[in-house]
ZAKE-697604 format. One record per atom (N, C-alpha, C, O): x, y, z; residue in one letter; chain; atom name. Coordinates in steps of 0.001 Angstrom, whole numbers. Layout:
% residues N
     east    north       up  rest  kette  atom
        X        Y        Z     a      A    CA
...
END
This chain:
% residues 114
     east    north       up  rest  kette  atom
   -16240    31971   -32789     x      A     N
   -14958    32553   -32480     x      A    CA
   -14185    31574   -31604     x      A     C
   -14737    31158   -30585     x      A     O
   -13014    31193   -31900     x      A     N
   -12031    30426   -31289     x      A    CA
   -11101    31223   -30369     x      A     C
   -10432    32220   -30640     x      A     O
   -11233    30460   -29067     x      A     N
   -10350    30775   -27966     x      A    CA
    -8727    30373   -27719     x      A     C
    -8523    29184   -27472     x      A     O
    -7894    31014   -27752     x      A     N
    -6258    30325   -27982     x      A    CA
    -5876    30406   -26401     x      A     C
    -6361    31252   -25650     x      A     O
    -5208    29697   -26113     x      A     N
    -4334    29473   -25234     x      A    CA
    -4670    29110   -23728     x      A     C
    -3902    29248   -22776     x      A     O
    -6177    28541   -23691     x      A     N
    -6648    28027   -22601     x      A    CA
    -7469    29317   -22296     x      A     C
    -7293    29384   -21079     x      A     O
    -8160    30257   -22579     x      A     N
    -8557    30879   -22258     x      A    CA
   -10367    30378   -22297     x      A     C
   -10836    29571   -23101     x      A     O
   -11076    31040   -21306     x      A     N
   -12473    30582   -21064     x      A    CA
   -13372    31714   -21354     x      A     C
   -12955    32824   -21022     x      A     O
   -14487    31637   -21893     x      A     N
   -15191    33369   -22106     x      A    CA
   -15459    33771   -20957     x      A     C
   -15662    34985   -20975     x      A     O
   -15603    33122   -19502     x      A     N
   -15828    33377   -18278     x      A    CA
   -14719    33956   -17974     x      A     C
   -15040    34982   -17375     x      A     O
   -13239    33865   -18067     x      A     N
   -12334    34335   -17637     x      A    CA
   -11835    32837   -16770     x      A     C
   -12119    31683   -17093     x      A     O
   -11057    33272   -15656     x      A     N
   -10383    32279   -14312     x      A    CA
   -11522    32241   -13805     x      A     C
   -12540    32890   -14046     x      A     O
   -11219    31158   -12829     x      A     N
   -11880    30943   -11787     x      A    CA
   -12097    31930   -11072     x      A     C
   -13297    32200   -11005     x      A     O
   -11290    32733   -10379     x      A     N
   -10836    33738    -9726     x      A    CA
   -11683    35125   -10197     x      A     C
   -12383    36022    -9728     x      A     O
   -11148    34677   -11377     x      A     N
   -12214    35937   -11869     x      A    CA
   -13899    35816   -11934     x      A     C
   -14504    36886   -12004     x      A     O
   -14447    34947   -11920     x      A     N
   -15359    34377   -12021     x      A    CA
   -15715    34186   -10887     x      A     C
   -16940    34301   -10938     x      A     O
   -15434    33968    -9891     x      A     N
   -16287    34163    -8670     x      A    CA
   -16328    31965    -8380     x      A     C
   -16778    31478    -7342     x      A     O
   -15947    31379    -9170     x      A     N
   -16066    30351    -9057     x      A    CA
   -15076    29626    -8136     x      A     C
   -13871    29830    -8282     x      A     O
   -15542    28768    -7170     x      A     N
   -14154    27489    -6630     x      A    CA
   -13374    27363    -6996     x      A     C
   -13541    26999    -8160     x      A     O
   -12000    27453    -6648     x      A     N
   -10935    26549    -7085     x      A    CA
   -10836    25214    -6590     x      A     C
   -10895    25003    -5379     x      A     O
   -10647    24013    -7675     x      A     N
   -10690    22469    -7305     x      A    CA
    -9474    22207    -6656     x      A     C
    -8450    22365    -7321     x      A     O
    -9346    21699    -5046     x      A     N
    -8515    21599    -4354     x      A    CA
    -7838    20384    -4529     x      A     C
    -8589    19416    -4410     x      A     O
    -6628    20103    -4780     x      A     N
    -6022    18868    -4426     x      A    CA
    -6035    17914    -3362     x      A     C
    -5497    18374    -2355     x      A     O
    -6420    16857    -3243     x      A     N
    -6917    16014    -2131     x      A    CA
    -5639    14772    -1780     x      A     C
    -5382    13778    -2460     x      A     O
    -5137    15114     -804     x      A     N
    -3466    14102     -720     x      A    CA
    -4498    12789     -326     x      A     C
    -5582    12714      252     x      A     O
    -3642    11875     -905     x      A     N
    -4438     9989     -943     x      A    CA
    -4024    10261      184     x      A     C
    -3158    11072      514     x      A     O
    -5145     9032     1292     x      A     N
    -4743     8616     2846     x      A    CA
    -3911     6963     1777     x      A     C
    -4142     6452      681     x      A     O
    -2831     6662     3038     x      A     N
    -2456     5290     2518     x      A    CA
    -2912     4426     3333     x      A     C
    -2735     4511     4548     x      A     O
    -3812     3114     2537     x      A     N
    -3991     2176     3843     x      A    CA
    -3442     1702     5137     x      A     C
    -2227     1744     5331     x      A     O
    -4156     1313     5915     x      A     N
    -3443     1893     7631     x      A    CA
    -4174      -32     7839     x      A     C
    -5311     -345     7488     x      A     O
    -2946    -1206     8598     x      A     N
    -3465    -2499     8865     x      A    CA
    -4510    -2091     9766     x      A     C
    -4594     -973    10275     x      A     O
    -5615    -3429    10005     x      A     N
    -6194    -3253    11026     x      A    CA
    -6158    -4922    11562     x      A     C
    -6386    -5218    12735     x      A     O
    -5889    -5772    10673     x      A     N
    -5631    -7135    11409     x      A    CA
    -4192    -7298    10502     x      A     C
    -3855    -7000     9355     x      A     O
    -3475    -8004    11792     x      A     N
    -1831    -8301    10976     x      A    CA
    -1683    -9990    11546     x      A     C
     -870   -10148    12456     x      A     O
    -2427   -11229    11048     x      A     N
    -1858   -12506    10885     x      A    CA
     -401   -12426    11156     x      A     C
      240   -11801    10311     x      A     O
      239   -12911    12128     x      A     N
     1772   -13106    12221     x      A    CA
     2038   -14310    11251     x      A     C
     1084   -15044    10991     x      A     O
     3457   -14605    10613     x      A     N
     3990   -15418     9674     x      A    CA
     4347   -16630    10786     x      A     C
     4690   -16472    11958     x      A     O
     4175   -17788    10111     x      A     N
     4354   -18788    10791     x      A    CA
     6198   -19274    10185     x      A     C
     6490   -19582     9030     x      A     O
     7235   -19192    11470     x      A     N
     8418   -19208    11328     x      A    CA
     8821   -20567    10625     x      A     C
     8563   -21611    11223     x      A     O
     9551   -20622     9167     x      A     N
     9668   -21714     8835     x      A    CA
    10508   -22709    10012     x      A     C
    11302   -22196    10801     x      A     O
    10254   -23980    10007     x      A     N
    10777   -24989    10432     x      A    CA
    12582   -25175    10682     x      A     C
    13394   -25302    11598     x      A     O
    12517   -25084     9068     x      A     N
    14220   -25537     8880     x      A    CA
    15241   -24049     8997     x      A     C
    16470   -24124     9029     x      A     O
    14596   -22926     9043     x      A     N
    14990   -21520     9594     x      A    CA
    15231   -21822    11125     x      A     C
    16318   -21986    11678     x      A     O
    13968   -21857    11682     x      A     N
    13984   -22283    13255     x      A    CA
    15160   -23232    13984     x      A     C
    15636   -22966    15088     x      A     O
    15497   -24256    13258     x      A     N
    16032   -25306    13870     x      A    CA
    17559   -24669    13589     x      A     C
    18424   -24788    14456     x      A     O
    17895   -23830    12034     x      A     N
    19605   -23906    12239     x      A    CA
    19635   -22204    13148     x      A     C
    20670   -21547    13034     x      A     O
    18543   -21662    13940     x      A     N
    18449   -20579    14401     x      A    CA
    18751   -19452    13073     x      A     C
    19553   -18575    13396     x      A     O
    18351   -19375    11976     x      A     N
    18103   -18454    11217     x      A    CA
    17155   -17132    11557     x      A     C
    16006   -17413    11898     x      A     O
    17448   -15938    11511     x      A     N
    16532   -14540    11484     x      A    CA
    16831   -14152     9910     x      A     C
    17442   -14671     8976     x      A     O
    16176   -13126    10099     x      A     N
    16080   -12440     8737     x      A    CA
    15066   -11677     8566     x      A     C
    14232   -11690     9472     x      A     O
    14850   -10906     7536     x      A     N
    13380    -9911     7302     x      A    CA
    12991   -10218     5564     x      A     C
    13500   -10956     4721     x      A     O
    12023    -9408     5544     x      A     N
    11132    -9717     3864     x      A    CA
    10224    -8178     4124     x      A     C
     9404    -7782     4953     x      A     O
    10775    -7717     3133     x      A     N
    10089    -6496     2759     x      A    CA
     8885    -6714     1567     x      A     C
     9204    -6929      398     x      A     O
     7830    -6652     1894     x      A     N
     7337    -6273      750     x      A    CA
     6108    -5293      352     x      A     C
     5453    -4584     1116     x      A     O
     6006    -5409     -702     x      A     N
     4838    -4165    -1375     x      A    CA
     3596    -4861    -1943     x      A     C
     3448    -5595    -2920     x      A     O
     2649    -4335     -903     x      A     N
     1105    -4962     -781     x      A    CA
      281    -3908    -1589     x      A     C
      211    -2692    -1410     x      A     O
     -584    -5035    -2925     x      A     N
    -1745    -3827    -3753     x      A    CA
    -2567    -4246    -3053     x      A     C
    -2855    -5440    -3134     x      A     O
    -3420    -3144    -1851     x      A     N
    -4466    -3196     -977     x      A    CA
    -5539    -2321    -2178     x      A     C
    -5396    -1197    -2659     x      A     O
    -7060    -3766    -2493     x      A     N
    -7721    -2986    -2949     x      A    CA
    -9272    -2417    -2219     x      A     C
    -9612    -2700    -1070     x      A     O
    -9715    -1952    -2746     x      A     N
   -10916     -936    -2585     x      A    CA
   -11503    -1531     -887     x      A     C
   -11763     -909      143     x      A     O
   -11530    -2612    -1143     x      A     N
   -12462    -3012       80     x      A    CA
   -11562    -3517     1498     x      A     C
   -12001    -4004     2541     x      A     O
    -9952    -3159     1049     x      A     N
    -9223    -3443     2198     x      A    CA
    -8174    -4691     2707     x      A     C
    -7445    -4893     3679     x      A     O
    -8645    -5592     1118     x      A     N
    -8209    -7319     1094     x      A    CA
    -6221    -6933      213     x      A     C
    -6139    -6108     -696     x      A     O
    -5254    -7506      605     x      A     N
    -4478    -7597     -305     x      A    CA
    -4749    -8708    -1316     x      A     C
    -4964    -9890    -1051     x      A     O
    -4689    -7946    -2906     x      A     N
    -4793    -8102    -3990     x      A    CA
    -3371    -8609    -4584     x      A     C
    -3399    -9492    -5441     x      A     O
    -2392    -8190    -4245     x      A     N
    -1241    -8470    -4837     x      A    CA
       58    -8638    -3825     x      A     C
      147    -7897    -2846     x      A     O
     1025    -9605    -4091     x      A     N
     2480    -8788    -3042     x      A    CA
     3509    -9311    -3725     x      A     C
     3708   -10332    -4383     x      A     O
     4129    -8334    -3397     x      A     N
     5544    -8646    -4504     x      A    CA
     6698    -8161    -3359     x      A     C
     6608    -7214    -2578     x      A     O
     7937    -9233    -3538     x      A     N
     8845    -9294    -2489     x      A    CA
     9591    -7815    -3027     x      A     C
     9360    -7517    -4199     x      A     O
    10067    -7311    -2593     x      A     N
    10871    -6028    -2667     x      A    CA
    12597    -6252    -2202     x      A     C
    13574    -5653    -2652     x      A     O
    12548    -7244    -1234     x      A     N
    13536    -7240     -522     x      A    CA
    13702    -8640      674     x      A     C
    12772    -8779     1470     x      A     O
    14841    -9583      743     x      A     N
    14645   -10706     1341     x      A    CA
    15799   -11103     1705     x      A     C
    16590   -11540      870     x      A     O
    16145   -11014     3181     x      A     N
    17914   -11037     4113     x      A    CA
    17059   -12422     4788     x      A     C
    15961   -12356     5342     x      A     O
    17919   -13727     4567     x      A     N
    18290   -14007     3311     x      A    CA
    17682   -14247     2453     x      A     C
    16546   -14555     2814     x      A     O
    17837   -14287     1267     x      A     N
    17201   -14383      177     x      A    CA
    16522   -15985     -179     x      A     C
    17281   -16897     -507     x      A     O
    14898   -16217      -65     x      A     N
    14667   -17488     -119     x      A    CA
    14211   -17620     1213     x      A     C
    12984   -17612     1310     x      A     O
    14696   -17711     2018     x      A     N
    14251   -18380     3191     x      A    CA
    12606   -18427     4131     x      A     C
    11960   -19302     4706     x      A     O
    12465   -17138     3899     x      A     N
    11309   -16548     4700     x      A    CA
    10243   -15749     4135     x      A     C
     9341   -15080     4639     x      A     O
    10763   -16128     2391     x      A     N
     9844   -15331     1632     x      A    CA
     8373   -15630     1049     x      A     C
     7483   -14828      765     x      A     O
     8403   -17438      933     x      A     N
     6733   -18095     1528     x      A    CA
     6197   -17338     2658     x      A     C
     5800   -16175     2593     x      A     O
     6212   -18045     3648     x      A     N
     6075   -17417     4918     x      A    CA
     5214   -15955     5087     x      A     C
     4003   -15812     5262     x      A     O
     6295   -14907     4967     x      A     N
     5441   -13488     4478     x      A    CA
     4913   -13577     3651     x      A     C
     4307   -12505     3647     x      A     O
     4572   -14159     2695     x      A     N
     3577   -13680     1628     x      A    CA
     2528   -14409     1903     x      A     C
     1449   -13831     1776     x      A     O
     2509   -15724     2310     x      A     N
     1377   -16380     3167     x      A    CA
      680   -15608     4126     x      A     C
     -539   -15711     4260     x      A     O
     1404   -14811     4829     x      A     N
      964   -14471     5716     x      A    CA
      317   -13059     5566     x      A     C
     -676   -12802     6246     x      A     O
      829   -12136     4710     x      A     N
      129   -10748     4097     x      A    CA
     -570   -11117     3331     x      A     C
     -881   -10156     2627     x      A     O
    -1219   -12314     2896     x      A     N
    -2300   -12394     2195     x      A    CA
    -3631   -12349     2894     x      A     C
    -4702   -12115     2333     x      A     O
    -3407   -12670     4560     x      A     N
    -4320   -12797     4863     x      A    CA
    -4768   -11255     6186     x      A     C
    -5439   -11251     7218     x      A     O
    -4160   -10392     5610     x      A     N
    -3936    -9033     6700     x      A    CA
    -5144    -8353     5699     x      A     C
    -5206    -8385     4470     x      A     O
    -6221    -7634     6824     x      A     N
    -7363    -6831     6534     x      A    CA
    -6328    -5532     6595     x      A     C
    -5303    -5542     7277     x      A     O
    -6829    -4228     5640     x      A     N
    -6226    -2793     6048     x      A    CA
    -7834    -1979     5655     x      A     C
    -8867    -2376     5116     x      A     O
    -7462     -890     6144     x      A     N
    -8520      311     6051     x      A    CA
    -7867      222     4636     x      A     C
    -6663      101     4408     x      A     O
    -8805      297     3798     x      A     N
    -8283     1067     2926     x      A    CA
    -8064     2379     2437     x      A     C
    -8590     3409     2858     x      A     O
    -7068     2233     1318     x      A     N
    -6462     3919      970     x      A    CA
    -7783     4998      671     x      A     C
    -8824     4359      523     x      A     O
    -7909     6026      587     x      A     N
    -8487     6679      425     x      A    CA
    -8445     8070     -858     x      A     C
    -7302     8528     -870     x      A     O
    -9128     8615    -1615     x      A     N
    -8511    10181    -2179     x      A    CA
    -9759    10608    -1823     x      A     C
   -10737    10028    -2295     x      A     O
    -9909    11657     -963     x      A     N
   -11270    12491     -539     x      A    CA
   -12060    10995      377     x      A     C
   -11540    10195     1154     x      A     O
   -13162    11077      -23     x      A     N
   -14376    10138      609     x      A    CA
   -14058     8580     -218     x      A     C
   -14372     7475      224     x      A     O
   -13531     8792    -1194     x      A     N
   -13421     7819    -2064     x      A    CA
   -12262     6302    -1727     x      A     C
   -11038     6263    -1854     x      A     O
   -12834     5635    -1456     x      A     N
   -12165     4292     -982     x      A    CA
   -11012     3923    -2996     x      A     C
   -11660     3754    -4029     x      A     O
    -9818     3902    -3000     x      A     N
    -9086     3215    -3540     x      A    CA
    -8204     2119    -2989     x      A     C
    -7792     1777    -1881     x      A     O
    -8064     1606    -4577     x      A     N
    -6742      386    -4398     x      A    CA
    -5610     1391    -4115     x      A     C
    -5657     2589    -4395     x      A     O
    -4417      641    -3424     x      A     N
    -3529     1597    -2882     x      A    CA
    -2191      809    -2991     x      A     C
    -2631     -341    -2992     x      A     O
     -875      695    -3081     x      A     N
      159       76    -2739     x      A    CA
      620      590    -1550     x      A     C
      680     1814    -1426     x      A     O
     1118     -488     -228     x      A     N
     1739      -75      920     x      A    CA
     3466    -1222      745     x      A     C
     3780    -2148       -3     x      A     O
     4191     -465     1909     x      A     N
     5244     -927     1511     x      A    CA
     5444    -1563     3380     x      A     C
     5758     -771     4269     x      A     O
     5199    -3013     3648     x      A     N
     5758    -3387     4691     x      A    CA
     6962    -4301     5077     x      A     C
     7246    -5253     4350     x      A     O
     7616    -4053     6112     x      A     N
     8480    -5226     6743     x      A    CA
     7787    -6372     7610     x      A     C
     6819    -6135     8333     x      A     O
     8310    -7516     7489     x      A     N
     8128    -8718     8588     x      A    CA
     9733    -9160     8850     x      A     C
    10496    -9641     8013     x      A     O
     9906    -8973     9714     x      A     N
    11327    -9372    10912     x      A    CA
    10669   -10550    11149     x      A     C
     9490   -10666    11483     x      A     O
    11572   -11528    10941     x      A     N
    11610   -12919    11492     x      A    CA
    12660   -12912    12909     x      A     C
    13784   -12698    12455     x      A     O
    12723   -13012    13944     x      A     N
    13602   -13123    14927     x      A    CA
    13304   -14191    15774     x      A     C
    12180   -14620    16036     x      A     O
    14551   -14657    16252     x      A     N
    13608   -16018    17421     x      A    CA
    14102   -15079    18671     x      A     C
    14837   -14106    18837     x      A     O
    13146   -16065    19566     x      A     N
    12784   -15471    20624     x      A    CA
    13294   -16265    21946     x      A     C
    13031   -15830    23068     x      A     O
END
C-alpha cells in the first residue's frame, strides 16, 4: 500500500512520541591570530590610507583557504598587502553543532598612518 503526500505509517513525530530534529545556527569563525599587513612603501611615502575588504574561505581546521577582494578605497593600492597578510591569520573555525566546517567570513583591514 502506497502512502501520498508525505505521510508515515507512524504518523508525525509528534504523534509518535519521537524528537523533533532541531535546527543548529552555524557559529562563524571567530580570528585567533591576526598578522598585521605590512604598509606598502610607495602608499607610505605619498601618505596614502585606504581600506580592503575582503571575504576569507576559512576551512575545517581554521587556515584561510581562499580570499577574494570584495572591496578596495583605493582600488589597487593595498590590495597585495591584505591578502598577503590574511593568508597568514589562524581562526577558530566555523562550526554547525560539534561539527568543525569550512566557513566564509567577511573582514576589513584599514590601512592608516600613524
Amino acid at each position: 500500500m502506497a502512502l501520498g503526500g508525505g505521510a508515515s505509517p507512524m504518523g508525525s513525530p509528534a504523534e509518535s512520541g519521537a524528537p523533533r530534529a532541531q535546527s543548529v545556527e552555524p557559529t562563524p569563525p571567530r580570528v585567533l591570530r591576526r598578522t598585521p599587513p605590512q604598509y606598502p612603501k610607495a602608499a607610505r611615502a605619498r601618505g596614502a590610507t585606504g581600506r580592503v575588504v575582503l571575504q576569507l574561505l576559512v576551512d575545517e581546521r581554521g587556515r584561510v583557504a581562499e580570499v577574494r577582494v570584495v572591496e578596495a578605497e583605493p582600488a589597487g593600492v593595498f590590495d597585495e598587502a591584505a591578502i598577503a597578510a590574511a593568508r597568514s591569520w589562524v581562526f577558530e573555525p566555523g562550526r554547525e553543532g560539534e561539527a568543525r566546517v569550512q566557513a566564509w567570513v567577511r573582514q576589513t583591514i584599514r590601512f592608516e598612518l600613524e
